[in-house]
C-alpha positions in Angstrom: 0.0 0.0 0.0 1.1 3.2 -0.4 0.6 6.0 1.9 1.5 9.6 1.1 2.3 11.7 4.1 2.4 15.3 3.7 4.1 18.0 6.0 2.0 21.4 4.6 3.8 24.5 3.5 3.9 27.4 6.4 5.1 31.3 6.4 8.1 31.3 8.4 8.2 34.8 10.9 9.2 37.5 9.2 12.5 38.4 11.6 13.8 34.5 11.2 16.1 33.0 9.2 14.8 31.6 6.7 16.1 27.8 7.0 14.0 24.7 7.7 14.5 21.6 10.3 13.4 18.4 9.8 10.1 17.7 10.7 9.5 15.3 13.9 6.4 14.9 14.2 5.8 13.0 10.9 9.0 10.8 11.4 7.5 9.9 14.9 4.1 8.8 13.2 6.0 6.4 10.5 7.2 4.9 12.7 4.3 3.3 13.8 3.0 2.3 10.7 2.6 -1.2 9.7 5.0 -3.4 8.2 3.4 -3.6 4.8 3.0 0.3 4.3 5.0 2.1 1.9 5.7 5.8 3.1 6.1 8.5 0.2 6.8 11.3 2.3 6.4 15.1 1.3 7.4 18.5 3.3 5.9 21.0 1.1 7.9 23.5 2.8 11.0 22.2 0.3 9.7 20.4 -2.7 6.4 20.6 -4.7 3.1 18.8 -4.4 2.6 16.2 -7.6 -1.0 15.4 -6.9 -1.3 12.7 -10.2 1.2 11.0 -8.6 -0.8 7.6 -7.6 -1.4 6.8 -4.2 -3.4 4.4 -1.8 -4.1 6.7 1.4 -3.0 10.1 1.7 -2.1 11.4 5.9 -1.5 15.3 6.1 0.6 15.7 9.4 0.5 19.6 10.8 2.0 21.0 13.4 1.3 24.7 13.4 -2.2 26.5 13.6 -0.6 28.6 10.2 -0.1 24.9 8.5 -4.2 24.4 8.4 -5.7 26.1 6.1 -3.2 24.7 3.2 -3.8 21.6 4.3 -7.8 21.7 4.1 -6.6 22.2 0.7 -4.1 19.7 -0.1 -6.8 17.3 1.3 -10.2 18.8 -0.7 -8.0 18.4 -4.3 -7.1 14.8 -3.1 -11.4 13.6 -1.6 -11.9 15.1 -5.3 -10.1 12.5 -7.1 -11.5 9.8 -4.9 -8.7 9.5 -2.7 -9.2 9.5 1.0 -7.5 11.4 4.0 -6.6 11.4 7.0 -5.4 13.8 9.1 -3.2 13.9 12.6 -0.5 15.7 14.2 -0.6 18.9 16.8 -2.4 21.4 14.9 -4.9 18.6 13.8 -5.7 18.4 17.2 -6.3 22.1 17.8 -8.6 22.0 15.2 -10.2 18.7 15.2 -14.0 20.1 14.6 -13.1 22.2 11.3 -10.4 19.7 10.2 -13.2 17.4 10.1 -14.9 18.8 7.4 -11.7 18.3 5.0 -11.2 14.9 5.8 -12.4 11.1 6.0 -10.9 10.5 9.2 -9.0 13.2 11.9 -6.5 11.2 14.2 -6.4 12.6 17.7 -3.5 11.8 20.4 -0.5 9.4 20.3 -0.5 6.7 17.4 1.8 4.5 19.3 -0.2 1.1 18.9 -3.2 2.2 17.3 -1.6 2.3 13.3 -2.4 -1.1 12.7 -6.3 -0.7 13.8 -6.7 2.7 11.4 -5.1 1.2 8.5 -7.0 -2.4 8.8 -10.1 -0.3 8.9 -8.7 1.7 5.8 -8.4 -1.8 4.1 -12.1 -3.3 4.6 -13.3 0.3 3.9 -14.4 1.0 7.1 -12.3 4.2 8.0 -14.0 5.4 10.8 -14.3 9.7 10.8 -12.5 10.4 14.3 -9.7 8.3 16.4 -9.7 10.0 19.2 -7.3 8.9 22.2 -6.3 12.1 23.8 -7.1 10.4 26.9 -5.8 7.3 26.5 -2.4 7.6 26.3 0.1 4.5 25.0 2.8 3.5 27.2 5.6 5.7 26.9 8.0 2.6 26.5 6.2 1.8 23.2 8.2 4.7 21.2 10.8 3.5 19.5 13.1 5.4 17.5 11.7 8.0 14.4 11.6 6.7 10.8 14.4 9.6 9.6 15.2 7.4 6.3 11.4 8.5 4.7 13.0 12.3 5.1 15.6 13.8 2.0 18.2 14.8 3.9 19.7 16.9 1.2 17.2 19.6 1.3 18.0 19.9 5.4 20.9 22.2 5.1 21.2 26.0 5.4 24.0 27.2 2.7 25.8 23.9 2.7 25.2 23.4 7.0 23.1 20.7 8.0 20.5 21.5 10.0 20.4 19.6 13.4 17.7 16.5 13.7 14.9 16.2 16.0 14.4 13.9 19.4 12.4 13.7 22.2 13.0 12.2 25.7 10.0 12.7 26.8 5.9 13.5 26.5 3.5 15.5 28.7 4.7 18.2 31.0 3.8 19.0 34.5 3.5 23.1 33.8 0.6 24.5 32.8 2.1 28.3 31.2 -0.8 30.3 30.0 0.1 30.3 26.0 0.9 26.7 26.1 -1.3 23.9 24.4 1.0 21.3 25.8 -0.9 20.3 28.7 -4.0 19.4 26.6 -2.3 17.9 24.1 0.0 15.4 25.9 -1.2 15.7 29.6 -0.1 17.3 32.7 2.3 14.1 34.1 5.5 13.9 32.8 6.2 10.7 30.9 10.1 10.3 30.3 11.0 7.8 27.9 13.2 4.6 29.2 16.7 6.5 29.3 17.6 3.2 27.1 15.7 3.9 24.4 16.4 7.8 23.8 20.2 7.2 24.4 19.7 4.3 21.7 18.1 6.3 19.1 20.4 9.5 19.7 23.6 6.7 19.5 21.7 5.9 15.9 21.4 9.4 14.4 23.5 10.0 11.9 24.2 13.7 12.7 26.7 15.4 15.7 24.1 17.9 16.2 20.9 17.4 17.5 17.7 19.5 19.0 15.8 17.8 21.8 12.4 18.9 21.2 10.6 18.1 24.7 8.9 21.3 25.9 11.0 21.6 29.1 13.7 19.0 30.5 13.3 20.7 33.7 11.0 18.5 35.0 12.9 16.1 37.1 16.7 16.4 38.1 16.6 13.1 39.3 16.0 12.3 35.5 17.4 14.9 33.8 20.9 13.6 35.6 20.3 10.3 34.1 19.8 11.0 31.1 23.0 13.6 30.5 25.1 11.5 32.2 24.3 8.4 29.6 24.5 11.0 26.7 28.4 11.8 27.8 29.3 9.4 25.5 28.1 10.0 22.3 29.7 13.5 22.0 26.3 14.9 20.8 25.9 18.5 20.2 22.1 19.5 21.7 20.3 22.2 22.3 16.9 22.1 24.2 13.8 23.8 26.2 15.2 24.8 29.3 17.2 22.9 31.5 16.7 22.1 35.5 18.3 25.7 37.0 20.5 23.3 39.6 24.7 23.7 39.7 25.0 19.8 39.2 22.5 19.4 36.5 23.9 22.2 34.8 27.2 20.8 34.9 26.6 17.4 33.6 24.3 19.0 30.9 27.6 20.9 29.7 29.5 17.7 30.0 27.0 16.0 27.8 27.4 18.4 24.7 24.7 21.2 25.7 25.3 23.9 22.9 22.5 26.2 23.5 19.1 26.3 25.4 15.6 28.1 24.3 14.7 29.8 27.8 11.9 32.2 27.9 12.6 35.8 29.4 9.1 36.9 31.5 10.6 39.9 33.3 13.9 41.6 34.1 14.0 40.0 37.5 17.3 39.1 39.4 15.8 35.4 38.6 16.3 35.8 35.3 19.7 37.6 35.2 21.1 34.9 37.2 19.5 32.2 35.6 21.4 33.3 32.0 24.3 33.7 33.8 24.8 30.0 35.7 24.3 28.7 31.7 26.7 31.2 30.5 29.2 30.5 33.5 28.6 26.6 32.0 29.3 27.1 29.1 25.7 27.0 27.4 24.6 29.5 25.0 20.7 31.0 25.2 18.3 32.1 22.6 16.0 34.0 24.6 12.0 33.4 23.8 10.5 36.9 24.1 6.9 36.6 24.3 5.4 40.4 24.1 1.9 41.5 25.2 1.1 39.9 28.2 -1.8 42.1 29.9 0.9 43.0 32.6 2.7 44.2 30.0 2.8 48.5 29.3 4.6 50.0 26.5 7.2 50.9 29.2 7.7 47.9 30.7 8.3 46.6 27.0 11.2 49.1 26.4 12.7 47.6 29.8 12.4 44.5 28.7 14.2 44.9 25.9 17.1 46.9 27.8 17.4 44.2 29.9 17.7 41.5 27.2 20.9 43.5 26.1 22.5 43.8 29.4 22.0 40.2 30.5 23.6 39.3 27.1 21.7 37.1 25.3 23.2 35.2 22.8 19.9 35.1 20.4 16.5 36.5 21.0 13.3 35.5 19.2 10.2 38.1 19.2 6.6 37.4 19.3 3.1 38.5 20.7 1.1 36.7 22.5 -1.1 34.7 20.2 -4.3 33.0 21.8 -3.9 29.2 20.0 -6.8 26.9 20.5 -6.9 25.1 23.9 -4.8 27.0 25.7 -5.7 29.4 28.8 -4.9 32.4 26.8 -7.4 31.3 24.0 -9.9 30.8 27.0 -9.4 34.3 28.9 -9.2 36.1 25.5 -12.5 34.3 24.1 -14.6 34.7 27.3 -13.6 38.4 27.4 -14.5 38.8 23.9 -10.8 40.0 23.0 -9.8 37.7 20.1 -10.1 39.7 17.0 -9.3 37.6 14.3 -10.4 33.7 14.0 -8.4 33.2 10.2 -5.6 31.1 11.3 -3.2 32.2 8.6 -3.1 35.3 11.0 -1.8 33.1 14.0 1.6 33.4 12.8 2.7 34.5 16.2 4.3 38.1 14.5 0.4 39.4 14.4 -1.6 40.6 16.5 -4.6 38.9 16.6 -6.1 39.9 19.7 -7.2 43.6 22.0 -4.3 43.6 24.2 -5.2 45.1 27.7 -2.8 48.5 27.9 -2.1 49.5 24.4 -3.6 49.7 20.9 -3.3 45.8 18.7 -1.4 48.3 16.5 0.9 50.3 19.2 2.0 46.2 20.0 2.9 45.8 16.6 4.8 49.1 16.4 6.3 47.4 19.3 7.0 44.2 18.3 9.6 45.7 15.8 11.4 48.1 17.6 12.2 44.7 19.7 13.8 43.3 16.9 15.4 46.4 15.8 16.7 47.6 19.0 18.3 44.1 20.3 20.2 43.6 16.8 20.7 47.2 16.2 24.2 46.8 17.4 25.4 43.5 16.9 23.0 41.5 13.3 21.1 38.9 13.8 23.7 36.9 11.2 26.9 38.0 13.5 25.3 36.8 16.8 24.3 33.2 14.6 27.8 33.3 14.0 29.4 33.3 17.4 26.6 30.6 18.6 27.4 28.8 16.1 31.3 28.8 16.8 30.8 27.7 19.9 29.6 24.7 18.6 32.9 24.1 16.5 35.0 24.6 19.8 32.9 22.1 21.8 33.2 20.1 18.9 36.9 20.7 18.3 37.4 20.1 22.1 36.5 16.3 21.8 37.6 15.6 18.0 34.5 15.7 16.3 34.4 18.6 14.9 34.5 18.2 10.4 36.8 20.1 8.8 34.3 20.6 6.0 32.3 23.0 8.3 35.1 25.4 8.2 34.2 26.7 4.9 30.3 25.7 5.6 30.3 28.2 8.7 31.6 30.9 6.3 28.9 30.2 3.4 26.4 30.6 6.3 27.0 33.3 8.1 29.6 35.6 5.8 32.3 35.3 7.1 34.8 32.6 8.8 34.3 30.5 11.7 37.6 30.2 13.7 37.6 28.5 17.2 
């Protein structure tokens, strides 16, 4: 049988580099497919659609509220010719009801274990319209590692760099952060992978430099120590959510290869400033998440923000407003209160406001949102302060001889100049 799995096209932010990772989410899902299915995958984001191309089953896997709307499409050209769809993935889930009228069948949850029931089903014709186990989670030991050999790894490189690949440790997360859809999506108790298995399928990546996609590994030191301490070994270059804020997980996270962590900057508290310090004082870059618009926020508390982004030294900083995405609190609050003004998802790009904030205009955040961009890179480009993050990478990996001579002259094609240790 053949199965065609499509990754829709999306609009990357307007500030960000325009490069593209590999998707996880649809390597994950192969995966679990049975035995006898033949995956034809497709990420639309780097190669075209043939849609006479024949096929058995078509699955449209989409992860971002901006990825929807395309791939109602994708799947209304493909009912037309008789072919059916199904549809899964993160954004599927946040739009499950409309998604429903594009599709023959919307997947909702984890597909560990459950692949061989949807595509029997498929073959007797008897493709039922909704699979819905967001409550009934799999066993987290069931995840094995993610089919990477359906991807073309030629087309994951930025100007001759390969980009890093994708891998998770772990599902679910114990936080509940107002903007987050996590907690509805994979639950509020954390559910680590066996340490085993993750170490197993890192050891089997074919690539020095990896991005470990869970949405925060500090969610257990006891288990976060575990894990870095196995990973020593394989000389893996990782960056990550954030990281356990705790001197000896730290340590043995910068021992482990930790290049660089995503760590979101709420306020200009001491907490903050000395948080970015203990990973600089390790060794660990930071690409600080800047989420503007907050109803605490005030234009002036903005402008401070942004001030103190530049004296706690960042090494990266990504902008965006506060965008109200389906089952989270934020898309609660905002609903209830009447606030949300736009409901087309291609708006929900996270660089528009889509929403009344409480002390300014929707406009006056916008106005804002660029000077944020302008005023941290005014003095140092966005493409010199890739550079030096990405150096550091070459000395970690220089440090314990597996740094490729070959991404001497790659740095330089990337970033316009040379990287030297």
């Amino acid at each position: 049988m053949k199965f065609k799995l499509i990754y829709p096209r999306w609009a990357k932010l307007a500030r960000q580099t325009e490069f593209h990772l590999p998707p996880h989410g649809p390597v994950v899902f192969a995966a679990t497919l049975p035995d006898y299915v033949e995956v034809d995958f497709v990420d639309e984001n780097l190669e075209p659609l043939d849609f006479d191309e024949p096929v058995d089953f078509v699955g449209i896997s989409m992860m971002l509220t901006i990825q929807v709307k395309r791939g109602w499409e994708i799947a209304d050209i493909y009912r037309k010719k008789g072919i059916k769809v199904i549809f899964g993935g993160i954004a599927s889930m946040l739009h499950a009801e409309e998604t429903m009228a594009h599709a023959d069948s919307v997947f909702l949850g984890e597909a560990e274990g459950r692949m061989e029931q949807v595509f029997a089903d498929f073959r007797r014709g008897e493709l039922q319209p909704c699979y819905n186990f967001l409550d009934r989670r799999p066993d987290i030991g069931l995840v094995g590692p993610a089919r990477r050999d359906i991807l073309n790894r030629r087309l994951y490189n930025y100007k001759g760099v390969q980009m890093v690949d994708l891998v998770h440790a772990s599902r679910g997360c114990r936080f509940n952060c107002y903007p987050c859809a996590v907690s509805y999506l994979g639950g509020r108790e954390f559910r680590p992978r066996p340490v085993s298995k993750t170490i197993a399928e890192m050891a089997g990546i074919d690539n020095n430099r990896l991005f470990i996609v869970d949405n925060s590994l500090a969610q257990d030191a006891r288990w976060e120590m575990e894990l870095f301490k196995e990973m020593i070994p394989l000389k893996k270059k990782w960056c990550s959510h954030p990281i356990e804020d705790k001197p000896e997980v730290l340590d043995l996270a910068a021992q482990a290869g930790a290049w660089y962590v995503y760590q979101a900057v709420f306020d200009t508290s001491d907490y903050i400033r000395e948080r970015i310090k203990r990973y600089h004082d390790h060794g660990i870059g930071v690409e600080g998440t800047i989420l503007l618009g907050l109803d605490s926020h005030s234009e002036d508390s903005i402008r401070r923000l942004i001030d103190f982004l530049l004296e706690i030294e960042l090494d990266l900083a990504e902008f965006t407003v506060l965008t109200p995405f389906p089952h989270t609190r934020a898309y609660t609050e905002l609903y209830r209160e009447g606030r949300i003004r736009s409901f087309d998802w291609d708006d929900y790009t996270a660089d528009k406001v889509v929403y009344q904030p409480k002390q300014m205009s929707g406009e006056r955040l916008q106005e804002l949102l660029d000077f944020a961009w302008d005023t941290f890179y005014r003095e140092e480009p966005q493409r010199i302060k890739m550079t030096k993050l990405f150096q550091q990478v070459i000395r970690k990996e220089m440090a314990d001889n597996t740094y490729h001579p070959r991404d001497r002259s790659l740095a330089g094609q990337a970033f316009g100049r040379t990287a030297r240790p």
